[in-house]
N, C-alpha and C positions, 0 to 999 in steps of 0.2 A: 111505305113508299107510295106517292102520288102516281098515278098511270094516267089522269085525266090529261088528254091532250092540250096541247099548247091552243089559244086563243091566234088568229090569225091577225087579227090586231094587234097583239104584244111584238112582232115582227115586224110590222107595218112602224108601229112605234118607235122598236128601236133603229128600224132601219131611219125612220125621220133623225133620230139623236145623230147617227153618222153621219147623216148629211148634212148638216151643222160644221161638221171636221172639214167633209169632203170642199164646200160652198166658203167656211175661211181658207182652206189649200189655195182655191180658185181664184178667191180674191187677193190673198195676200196681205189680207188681216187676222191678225189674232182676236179679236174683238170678234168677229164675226163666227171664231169655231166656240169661243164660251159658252155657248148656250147647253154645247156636247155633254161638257165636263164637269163633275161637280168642282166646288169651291179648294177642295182636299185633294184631288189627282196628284197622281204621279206618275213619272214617266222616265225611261230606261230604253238604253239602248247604244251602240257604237258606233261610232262617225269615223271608220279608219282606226285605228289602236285606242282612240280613246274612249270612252265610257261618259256618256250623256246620262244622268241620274239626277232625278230632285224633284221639286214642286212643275207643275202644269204647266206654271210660266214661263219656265222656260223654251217650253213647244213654243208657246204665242209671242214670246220674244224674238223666238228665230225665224216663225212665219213671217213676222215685221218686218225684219230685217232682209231677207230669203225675195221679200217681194212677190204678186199675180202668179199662180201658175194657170195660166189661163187654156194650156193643151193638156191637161192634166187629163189624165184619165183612170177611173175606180173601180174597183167592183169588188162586191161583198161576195166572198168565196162562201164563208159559210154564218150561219147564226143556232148558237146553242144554249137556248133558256130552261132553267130548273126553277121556278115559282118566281121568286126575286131577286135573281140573279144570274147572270145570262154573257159569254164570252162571242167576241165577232172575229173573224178573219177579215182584212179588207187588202186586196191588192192594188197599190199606187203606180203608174206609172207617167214618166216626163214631169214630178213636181220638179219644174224647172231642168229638166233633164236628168232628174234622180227616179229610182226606182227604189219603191220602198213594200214590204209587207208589213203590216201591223195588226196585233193582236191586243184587242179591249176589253177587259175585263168590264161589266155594269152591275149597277145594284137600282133596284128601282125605290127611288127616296118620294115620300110625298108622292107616291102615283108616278112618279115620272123617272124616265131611264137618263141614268147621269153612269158615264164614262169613269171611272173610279182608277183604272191603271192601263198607261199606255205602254205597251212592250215593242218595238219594232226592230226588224233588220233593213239597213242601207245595203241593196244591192250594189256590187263591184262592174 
C-alpha cells in the first residue's frame, strides 16, 4: 500500500476539471462542461420516479436545453485521490432553481483528470 501523501497539485488539478462542470452549469452550455469528461462518461441519476442513465450527452444535452444558471452556487464538499484515480463530492445549488448533489468518479488519462461517471441526486 502507497502511504506517500497526496501532491497538493493533483487537487488543485482536479478541482480545475470541476470547474469545467461547474463554469458549463453557469453558462448553460454543454460545450463548455466537455472539457470535464472524458469522451466515454456516464451518468445516472433520478429526475422524480424516473431514472436519467446513459452516455455524458445526455448531461450536455439537458444543460442546452436547461439554459444559464447564472446564480448557481458550488462547492466541492470533499476530494478523495488513490494514485489514478480519485472520487469528488460537489454540492449545487439554484442550477436554475434546482439543488443537486453529485458524485464523480475520475481517472487520470494522459496526465489529465477526466470525469469517468456522473452519479447525482435531485433534491425535492
Amino acid at each position: 500500500m502507497n502511504n506517500a501523501p497526496i501532491k497538493l497539485s493533483e487537487y488543485e488539478a482536479i478541482s480545475k476539471t470541476v470547474q469545467h462542470y461547474i463554469d458549463g452549469a453557469r453558462s448553460g452550455r454543454g460545450e463548455d462542461m466537455k472539457p470535464a469528461f472524458h469522451e466515454e462518461a456516464t451518468i445516472f441519476g433520478y429526475v422524480g420516479a424516473d431514472l436519467l442513465a446513459g452516455p455524458i450527452q445526455r448531461l450536455f444535452d439537458w444543460n442546452d436545453q436547461n439554459g444559464p444558471a447564472t446564480g448557481i452556487q458550488a462547492r466541492i464538499a470533499s476530494i478523495d485521490i488513490i494514485d489514478t484515480i480519485a472520487t469528488v463530492r460537489l454540492e449545487l445549488d439554484n442550477w436554475t432553481g434546482h439543488r443537486f448533489t453529485d458524485l464523480f468518479t475520475l481517472l487520470k488519462v494522459n496526465g489529465a483528470w477526466k470525469i469517468m461517471n456522473k452519479v447525482f441526486h435531485l433534491h425535492p
